[in-house]
N, C-alpha and C positions, 0 to 999 in steps of 0.2 A: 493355502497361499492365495487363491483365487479371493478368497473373502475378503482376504486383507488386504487386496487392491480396491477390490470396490468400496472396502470404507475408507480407504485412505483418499479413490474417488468423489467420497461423499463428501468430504472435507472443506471448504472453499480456500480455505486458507493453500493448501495442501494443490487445487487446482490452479491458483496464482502463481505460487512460484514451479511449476510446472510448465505456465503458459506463458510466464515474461520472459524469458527471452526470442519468444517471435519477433514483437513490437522494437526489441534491440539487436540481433542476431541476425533474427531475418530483415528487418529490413536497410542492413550493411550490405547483407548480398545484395538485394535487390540494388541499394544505390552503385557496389559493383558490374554489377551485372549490367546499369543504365549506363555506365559510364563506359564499358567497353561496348555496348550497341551503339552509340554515340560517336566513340574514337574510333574503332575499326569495322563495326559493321552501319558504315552510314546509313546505305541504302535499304537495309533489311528491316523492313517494318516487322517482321515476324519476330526477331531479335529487341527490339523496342517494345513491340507489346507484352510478349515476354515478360522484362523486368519491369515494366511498368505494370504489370497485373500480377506479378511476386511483390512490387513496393505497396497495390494498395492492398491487397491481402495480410501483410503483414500492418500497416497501419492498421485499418481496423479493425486488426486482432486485438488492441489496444481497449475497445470496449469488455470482451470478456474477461482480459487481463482488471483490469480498476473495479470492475462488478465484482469477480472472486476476492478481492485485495478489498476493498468495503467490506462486502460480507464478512471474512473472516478475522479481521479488523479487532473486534473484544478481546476473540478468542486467542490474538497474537500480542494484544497487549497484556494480557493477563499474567503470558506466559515471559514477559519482558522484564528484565530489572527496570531500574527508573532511568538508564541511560537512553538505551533501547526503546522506552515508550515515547525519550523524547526524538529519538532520531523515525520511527513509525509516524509518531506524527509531521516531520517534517516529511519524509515520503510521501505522505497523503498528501498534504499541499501542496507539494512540486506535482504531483500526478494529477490533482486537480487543476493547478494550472497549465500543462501543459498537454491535458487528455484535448483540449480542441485542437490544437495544431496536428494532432494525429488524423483526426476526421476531416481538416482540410486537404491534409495529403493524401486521402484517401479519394475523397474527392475529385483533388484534382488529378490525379494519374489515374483517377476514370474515365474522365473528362479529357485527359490526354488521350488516350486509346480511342476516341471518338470523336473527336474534334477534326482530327484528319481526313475522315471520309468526310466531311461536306466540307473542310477547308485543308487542302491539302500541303499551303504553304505552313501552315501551323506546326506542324509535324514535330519539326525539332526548336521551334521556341517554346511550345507545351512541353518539351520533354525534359528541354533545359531547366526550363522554369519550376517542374516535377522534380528533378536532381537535385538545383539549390533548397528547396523547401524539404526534401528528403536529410541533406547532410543536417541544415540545423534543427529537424522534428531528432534525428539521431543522439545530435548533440542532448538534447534539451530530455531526450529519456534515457541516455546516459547520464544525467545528474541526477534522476529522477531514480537512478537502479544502485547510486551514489550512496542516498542515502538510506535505502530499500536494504544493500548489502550490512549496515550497522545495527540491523534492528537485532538482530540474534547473532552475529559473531562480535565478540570485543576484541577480538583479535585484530579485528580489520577497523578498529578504533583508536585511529591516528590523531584525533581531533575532538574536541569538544563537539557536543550536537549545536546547530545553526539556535542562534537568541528567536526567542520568539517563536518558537516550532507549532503554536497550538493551532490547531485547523478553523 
């Protein structure tokens, strides 16, 4: 049994969707988690840092997630009917598009967490500001996992693949 995790390990494809949903799972909680530091724990910067260093942990986990999901990319078209290749390709575009917004939020709820020690009025407009950028990076890799869910079940093939899917 051991063996057959670590080749299922070796896998990229196999490591992608194992690691997506950090980049959409977690960082719901974290946007949870910033929004009740926010609503009921004003004062608690410890509560603030918190989900603002769960929101950017989970942003850019978004990098290893798109590097396993390229890599294994042939090896998942291959195994696609021609529906599925084209809804893969559209995943890859939407994740192409929207992989920088992840690294800004990643960024910036760094930059949140630190901004307050040498300005400490910033506090909670960084944090606000980290929340709004957090719900639509969510949004925007929810469409991204949209069409990520069609590439292998037809089941959840409600729709035609989007015109124009080629990368």
């Amino acid at each position: 049994m051991p063996a057959s995790i670590f080749q299922d390990l070796a896998q990229p494809e196999y490591l992608h969707v194992l690691l997506n949903p950090i980049p959409v799972y977690g960082l719901l909680t974290g946007i949870i988690g910033l929004a009740i530091a926010l609503a009921i724990f004003r004062g608690s910067r410890a509560a603030r840092t918190t989900a603002l260093l769960l929101i950017a942990i989970c942003a850019a986990s978004a990098w290893p997630v798109i590097h396993f999901g390229e890599a294994g990319e042939d090896r998942v078209l291959a195994m696609s009917d021609p529906t599925g290749s084209q809804w893969l390709k559209a995943h890859a575009r939407r994740a192409d598009l929207v992989e920088p917004l992840y690294y800004a939020l990643a960024a910036l709820a760094v930059a949140s967490i630190f901004l307050p020690r040498k300005w400490p009025s910033s506090a909670i407009p960084a944090a606000l500001l980290t929340l709004v950028l957090a719900v639509g990076t969510a949004g925007a890799g929810a469409w991204v996992a949209y069409a990520g869910g069609k590439i292998r079940h037809a089941e959840f093939r409600n729709e035609p693949p989007p015109p124009g899917a080629a990368r």
